[in-house]
PyMOL Python script that loads the backbone (N, CA, C, O; Angstrom):
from pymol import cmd

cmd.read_pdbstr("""\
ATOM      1  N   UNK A   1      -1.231  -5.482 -10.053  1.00  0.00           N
ATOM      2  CA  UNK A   1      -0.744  -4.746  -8.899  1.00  0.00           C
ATOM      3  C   UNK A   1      -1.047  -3.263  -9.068  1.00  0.00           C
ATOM      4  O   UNK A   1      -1.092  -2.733 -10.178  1.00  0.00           O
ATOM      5  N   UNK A   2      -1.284  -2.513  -7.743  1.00  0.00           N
ATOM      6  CA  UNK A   2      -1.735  -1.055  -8.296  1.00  0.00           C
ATOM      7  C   UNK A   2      -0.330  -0.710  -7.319  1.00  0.00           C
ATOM      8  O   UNK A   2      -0.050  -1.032  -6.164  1.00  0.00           O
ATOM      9  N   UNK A   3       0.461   0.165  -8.444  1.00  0.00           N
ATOM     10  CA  UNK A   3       1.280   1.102  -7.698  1.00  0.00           C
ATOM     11  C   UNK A   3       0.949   2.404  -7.076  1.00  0.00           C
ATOM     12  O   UNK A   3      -0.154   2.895  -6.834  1.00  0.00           O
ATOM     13  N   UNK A   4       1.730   2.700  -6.941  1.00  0.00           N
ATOM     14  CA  UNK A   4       1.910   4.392  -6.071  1.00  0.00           C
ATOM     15  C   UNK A   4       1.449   5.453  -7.121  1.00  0.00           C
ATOM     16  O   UNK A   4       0.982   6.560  -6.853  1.00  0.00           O
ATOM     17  N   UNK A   5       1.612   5.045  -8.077  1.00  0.00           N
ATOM     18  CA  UNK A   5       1.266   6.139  -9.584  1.00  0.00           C
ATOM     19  C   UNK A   5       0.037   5.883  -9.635  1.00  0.00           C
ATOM     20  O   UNK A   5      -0.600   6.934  -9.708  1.00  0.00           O
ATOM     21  N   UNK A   6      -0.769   4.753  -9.632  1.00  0.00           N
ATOM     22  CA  UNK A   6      -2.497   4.645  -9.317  1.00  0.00           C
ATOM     23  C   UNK A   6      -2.608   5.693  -8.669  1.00  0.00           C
ATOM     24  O   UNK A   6      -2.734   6.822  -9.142  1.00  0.00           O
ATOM     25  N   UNK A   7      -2.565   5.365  -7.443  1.00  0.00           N
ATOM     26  CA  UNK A   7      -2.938   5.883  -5.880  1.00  0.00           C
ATOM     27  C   UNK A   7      -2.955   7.039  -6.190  1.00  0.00           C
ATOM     28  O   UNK A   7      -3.945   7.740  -6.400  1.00  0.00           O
ATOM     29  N   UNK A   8      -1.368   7.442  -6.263  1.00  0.00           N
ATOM     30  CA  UNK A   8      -1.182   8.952  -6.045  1.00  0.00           C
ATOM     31  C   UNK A   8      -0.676   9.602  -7.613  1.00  0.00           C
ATOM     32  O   UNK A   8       0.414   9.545  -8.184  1.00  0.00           O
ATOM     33  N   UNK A   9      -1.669  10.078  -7.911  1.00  0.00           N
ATOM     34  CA  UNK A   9      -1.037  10.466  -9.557  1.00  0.00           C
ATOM     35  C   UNK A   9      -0.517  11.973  -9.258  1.00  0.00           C
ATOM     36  O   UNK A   9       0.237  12.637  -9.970  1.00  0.00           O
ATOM     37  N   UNK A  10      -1.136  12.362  -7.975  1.00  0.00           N
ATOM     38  CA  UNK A  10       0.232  13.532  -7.848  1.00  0.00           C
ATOM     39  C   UNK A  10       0.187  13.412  -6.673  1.00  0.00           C
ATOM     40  O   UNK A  10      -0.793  12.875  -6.156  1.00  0.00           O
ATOM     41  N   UNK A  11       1.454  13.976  -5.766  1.00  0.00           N
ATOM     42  CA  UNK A  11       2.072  14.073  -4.602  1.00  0.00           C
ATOM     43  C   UNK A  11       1.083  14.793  -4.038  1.00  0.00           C
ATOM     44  O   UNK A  11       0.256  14.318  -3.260  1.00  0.00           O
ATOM     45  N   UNK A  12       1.132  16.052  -4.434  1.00  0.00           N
ATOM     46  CA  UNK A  12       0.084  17.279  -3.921  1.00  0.00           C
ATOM     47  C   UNK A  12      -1.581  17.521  -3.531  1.00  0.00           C
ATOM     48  O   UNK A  12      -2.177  18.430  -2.953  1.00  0.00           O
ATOM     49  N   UNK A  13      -2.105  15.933  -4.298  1.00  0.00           N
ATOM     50  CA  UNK A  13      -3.353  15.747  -4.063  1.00  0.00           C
ATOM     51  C   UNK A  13      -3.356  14.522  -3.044  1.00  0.00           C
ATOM     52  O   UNK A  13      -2.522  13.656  -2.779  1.00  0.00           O
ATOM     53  N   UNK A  14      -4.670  14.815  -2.573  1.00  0.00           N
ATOM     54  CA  UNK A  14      -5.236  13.330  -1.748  1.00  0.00           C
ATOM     55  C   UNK A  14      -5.408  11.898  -2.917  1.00  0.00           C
ATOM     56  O   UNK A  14      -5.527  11.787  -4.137  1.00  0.00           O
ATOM     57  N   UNK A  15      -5.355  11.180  -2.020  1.00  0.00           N
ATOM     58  CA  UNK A  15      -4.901   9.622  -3.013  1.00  0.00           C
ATOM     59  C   UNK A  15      -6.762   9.309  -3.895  1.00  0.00           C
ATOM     60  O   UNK A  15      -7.846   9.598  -3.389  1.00  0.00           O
ATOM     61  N   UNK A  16      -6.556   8.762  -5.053  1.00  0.00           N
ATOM     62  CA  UNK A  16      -7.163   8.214  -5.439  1.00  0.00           C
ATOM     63  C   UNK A  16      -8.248   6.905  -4.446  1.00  0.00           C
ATOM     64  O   UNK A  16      -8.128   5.719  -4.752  1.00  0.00           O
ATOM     65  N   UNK A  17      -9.028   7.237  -3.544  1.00  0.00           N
ATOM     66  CA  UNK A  17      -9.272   6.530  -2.587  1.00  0.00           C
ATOM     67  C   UNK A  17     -10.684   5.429  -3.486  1.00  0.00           C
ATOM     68  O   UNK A  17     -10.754   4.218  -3.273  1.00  0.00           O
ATOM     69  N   UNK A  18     -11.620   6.136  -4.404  1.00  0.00           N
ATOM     70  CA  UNK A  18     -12.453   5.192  -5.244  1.00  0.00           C
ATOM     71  C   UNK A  18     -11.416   3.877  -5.864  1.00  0.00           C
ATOM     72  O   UNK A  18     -11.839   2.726  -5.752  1.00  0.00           O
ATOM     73  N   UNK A  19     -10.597   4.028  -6.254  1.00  0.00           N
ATOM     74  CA  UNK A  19      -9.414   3.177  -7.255  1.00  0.00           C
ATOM     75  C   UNK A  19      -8.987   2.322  -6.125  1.00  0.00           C
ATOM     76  O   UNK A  19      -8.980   1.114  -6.364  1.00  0.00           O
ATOM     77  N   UNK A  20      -8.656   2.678  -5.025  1.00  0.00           N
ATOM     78  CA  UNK A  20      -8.252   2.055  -4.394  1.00  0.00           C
ATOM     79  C   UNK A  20      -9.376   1.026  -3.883  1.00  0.00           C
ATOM     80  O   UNK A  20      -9.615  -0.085  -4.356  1.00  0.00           O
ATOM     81  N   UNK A  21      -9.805   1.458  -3.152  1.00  0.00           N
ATOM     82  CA  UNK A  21     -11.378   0.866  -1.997  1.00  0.00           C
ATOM     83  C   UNK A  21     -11.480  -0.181  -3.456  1.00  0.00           C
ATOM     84  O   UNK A  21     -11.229  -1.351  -3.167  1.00  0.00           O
ATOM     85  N   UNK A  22     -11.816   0.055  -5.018  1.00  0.00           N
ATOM     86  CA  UNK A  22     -12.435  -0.654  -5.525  1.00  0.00           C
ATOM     87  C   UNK A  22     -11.624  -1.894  -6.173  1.00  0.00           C
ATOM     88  O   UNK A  22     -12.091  -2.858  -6.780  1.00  0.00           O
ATOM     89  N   UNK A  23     -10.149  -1.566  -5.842  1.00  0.00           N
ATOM     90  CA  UNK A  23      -9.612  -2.683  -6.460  1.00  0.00           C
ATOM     91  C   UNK A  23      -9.252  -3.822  -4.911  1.00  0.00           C
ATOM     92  O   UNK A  23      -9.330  -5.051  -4.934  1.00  0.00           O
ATOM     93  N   UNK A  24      -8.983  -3.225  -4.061  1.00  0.00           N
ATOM     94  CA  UNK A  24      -9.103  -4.003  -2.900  1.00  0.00           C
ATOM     95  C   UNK A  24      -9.973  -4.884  -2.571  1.00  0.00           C
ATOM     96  O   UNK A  24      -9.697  -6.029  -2.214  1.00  0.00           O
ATOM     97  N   UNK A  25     -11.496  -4.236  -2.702  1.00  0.00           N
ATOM     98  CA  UNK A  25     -12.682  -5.113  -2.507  1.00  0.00           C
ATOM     99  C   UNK A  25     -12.491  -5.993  -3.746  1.00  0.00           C
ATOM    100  O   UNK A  25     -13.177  -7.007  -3.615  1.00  0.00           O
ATOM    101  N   UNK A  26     -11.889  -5.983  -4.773  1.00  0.00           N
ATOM    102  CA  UNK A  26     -11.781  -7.077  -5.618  1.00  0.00           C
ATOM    103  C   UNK A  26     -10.357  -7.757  -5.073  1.00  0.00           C
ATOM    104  O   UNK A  26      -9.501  -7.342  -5.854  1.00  0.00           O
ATOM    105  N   UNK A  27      -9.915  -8.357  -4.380  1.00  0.00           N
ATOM    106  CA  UNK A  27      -8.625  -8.833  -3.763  1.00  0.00           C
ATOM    107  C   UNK A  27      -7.766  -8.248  -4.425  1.00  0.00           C
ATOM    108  O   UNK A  27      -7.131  -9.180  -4.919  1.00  0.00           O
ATOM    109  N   UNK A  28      -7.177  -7.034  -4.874  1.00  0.00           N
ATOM    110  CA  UNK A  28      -6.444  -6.754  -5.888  1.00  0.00           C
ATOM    111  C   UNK A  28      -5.429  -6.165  -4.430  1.00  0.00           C
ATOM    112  O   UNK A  28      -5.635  -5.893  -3.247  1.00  0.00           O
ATOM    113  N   UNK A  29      -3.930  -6.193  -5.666  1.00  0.00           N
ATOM    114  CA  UNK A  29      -2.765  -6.399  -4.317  1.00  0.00           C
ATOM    115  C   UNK A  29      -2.128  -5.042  -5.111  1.00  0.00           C
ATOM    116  O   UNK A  29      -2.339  -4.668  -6.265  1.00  0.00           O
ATOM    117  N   UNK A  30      -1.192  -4.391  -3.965  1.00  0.00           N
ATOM    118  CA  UNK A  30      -0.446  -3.540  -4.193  1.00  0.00           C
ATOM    119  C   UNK A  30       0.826  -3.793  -4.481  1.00  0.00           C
ATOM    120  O   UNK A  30       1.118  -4.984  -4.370  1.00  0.00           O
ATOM    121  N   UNK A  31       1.643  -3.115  -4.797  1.00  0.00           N
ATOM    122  CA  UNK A  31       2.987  -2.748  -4.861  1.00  0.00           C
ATOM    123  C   UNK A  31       3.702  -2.269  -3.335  1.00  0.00           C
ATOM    124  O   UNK A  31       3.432  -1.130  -2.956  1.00  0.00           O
ATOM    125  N   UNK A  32       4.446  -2.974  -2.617  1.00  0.00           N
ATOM    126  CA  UNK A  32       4.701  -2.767  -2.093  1.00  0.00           C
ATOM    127  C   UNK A  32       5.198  -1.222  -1.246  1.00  0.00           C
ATOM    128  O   UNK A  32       4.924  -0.836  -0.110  1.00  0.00           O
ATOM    129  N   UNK A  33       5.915  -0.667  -2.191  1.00  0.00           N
ATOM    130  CA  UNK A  33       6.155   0.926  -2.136  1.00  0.00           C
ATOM    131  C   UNK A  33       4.685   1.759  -1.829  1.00  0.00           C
ATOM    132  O   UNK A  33       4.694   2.757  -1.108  1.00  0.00           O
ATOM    133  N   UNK A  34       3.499   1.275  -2.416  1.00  0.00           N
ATOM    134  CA  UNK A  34       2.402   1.935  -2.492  1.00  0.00           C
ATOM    135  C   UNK A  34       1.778   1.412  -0.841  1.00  0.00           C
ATOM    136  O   UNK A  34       1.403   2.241  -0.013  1.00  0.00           O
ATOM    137  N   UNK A  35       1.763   0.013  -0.605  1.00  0.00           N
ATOM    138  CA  UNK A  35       1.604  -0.071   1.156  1.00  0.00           C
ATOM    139  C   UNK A  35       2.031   1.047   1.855  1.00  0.00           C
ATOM    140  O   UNK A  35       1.414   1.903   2.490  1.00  0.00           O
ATOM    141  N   UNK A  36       3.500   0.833   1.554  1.00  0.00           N
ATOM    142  CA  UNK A  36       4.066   1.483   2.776  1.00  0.00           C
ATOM    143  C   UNK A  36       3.918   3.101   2.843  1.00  0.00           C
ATOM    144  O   UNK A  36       3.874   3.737   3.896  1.00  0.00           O
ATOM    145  N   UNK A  37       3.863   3.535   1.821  1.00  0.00           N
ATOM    146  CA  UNK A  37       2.967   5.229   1.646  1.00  0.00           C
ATOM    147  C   UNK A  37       1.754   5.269   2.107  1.00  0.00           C
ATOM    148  O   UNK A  37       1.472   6.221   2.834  1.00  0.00           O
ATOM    149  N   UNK A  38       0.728   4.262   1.814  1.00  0.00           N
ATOM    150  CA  UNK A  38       0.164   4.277   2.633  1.00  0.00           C
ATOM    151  C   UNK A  38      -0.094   4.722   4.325  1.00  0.00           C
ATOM    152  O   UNK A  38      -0.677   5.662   4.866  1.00  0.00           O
ATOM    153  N   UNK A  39       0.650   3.543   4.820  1.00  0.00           N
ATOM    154  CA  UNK A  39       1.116   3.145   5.567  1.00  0.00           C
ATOM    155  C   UNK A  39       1.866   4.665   6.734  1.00  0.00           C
ATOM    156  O   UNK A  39       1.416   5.025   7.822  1.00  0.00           O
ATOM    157  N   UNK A  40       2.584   5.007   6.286  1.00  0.00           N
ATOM    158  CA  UNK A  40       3.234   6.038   6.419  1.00  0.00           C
ATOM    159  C   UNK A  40       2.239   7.588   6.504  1.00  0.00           C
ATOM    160  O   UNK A  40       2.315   8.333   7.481  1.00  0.00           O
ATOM    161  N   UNK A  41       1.682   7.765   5.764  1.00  0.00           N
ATOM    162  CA  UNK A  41       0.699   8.616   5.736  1.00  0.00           C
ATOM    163  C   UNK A  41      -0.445   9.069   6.664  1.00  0.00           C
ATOM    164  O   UNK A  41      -0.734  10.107   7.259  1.00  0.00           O
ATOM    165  N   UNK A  42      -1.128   7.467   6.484  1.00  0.00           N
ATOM    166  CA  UNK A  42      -2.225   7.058   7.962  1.00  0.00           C
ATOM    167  C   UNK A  42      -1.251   6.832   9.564  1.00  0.00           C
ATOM    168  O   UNK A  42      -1.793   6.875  10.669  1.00  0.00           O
ATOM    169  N   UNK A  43      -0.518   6.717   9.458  1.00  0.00           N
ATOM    170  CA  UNK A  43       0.472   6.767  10.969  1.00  0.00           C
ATOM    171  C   UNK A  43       0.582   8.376  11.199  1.00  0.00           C
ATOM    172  O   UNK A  43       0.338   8.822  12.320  1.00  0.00           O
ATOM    173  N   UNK A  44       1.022   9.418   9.920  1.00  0.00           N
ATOM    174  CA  UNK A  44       0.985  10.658  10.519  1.00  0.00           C
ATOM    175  C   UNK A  44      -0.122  11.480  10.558  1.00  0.00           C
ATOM    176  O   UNK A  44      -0.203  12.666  10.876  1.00  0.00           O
ATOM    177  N   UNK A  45      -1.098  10.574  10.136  1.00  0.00           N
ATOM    178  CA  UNK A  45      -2.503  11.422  10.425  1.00  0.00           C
ATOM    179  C   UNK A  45      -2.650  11.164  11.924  1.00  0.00           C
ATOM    180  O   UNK A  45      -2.831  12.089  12.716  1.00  0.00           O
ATOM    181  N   UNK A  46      -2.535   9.353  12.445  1.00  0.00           N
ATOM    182  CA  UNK A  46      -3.101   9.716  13.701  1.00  0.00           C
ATOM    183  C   UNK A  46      -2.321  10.354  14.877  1.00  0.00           C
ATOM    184  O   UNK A  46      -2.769  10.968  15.846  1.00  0.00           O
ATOM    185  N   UNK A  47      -0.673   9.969  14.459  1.00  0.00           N
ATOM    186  CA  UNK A  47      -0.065  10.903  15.244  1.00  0.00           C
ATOM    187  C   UNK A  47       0.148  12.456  15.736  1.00  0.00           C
ATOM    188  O   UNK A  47       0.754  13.002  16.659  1.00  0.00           O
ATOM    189  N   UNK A  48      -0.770  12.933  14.499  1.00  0.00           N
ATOM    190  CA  UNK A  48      -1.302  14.392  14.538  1.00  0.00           C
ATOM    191  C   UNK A  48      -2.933  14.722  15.636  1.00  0.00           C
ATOM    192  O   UNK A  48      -3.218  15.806  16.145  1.00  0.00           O
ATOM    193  N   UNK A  49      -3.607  13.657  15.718  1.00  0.00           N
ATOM    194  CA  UNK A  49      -4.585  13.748  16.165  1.00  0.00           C
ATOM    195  C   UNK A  49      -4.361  13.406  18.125  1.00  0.00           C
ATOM    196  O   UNK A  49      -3.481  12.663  18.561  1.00  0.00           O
ATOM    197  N   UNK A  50      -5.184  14.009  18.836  1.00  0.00           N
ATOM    198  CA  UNK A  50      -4.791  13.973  20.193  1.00  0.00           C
ATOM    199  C   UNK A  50      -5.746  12.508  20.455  1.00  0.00           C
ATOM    200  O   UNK A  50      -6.756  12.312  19.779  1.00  0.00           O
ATOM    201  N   UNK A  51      -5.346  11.657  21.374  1.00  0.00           N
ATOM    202  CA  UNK A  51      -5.830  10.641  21.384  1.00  0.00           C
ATOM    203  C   UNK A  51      -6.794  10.254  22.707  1.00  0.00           C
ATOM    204  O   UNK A  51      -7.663   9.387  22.803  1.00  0.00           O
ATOM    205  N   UNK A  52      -6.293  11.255  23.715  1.00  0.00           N
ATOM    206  CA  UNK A  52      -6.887  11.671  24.639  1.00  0.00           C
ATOM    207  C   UNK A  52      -7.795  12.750  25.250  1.00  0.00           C
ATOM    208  O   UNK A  52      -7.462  13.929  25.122  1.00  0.00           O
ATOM    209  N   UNK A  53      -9.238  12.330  26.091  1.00  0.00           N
ATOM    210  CA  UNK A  53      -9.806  13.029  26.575  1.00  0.00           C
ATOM    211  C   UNK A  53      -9.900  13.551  27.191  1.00  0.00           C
ATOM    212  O   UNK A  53      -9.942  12.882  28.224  1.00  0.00           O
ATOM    213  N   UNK A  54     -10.049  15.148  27.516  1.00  0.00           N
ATOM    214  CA  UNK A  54      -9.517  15.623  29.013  1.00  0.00           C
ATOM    215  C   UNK A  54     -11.144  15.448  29.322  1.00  0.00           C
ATOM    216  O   UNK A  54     -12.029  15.208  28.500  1.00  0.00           O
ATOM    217  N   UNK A  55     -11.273  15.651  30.819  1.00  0.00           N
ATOM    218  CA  UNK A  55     -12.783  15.643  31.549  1.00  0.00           C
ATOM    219  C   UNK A  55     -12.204  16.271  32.429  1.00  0.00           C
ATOM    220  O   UNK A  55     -10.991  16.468  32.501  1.00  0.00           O
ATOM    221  N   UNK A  56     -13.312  16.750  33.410  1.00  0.00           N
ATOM    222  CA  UNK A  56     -13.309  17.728  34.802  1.00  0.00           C
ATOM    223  C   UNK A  56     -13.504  16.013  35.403  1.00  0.00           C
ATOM    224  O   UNK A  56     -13.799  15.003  34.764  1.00  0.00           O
ATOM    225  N   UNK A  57     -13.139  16.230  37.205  1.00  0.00           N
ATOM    226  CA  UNK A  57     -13.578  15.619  37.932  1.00  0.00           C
ATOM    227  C   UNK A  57     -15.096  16.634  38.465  1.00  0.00           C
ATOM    228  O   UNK A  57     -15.256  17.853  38.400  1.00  0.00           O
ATOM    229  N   UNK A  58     -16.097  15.477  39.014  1.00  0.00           N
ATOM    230  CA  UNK A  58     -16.033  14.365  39.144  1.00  0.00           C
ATOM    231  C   UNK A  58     -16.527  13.439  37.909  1.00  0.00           C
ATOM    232  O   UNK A  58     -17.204  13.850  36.967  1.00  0.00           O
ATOM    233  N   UNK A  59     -16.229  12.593  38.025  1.00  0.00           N
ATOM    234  CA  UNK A  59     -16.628  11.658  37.315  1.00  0.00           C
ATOM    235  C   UNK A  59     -17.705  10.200  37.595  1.00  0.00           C
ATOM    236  O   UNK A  59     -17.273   9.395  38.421  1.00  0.00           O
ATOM    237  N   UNK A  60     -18.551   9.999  37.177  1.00  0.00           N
ATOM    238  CA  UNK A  60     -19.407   8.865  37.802  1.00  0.00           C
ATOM    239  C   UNK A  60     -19.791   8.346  36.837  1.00  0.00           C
ATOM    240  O   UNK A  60     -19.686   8.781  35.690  1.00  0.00           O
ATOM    241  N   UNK A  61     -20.470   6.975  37.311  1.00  0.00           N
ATOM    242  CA  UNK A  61     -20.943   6.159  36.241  1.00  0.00           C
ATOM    243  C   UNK A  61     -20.487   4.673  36.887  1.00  0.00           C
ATOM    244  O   UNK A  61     -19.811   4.736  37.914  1.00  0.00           O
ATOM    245  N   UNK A  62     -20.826   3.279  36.332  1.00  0.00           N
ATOM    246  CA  UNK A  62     -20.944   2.119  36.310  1.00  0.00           C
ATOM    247  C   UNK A  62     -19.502   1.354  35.013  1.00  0.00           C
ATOM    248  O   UNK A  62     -19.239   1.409  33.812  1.00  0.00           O
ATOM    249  N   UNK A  63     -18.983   0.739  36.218  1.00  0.00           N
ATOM    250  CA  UNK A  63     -18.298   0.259  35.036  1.00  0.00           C
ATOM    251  C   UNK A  63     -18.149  -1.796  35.100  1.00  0.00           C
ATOM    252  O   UNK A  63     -17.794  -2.696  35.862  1.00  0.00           O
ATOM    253  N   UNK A  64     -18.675  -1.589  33.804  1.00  0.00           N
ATOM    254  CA  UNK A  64     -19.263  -3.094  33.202  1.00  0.00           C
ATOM    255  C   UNK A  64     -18.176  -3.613  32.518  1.00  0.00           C
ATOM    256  O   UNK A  64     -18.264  -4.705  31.956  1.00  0.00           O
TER     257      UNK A  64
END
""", "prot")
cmd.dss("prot")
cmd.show_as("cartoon", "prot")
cmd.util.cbc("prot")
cmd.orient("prot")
């Protein structure tokens, strides 16, 4: 199991993302606590990011 101490060997840095990616692609499982930091982390990245496009009218084009 890779915990949160893998991942994140300090708070203050970005996560160990090679360690990770490489034990995953080997089916390797986490520690639950370490999901959900995950987890938690990537939710406030995208909630920081605007998700919407503004455009001017008009607008045209084909829609398939």
């Amino acid at each position: 199991l890779l915990t949160i101490d893998d991942i994140f060997p300090r708070l203050d840095e970005p996560p160990q993302l090679e360690i990770l990616r490489s034990h995953l692609f080997g089916e390797g499982r986490l520690t639950e606590k370490a999901a959900l930091k995950i987890i938690e982390e990537t939710a406030a990245i995208f909630k920081s990011e605007n998700n919407l496009i503004e455009l001017e009218a008009p607008i045209t084009g084909a829609l398939n």
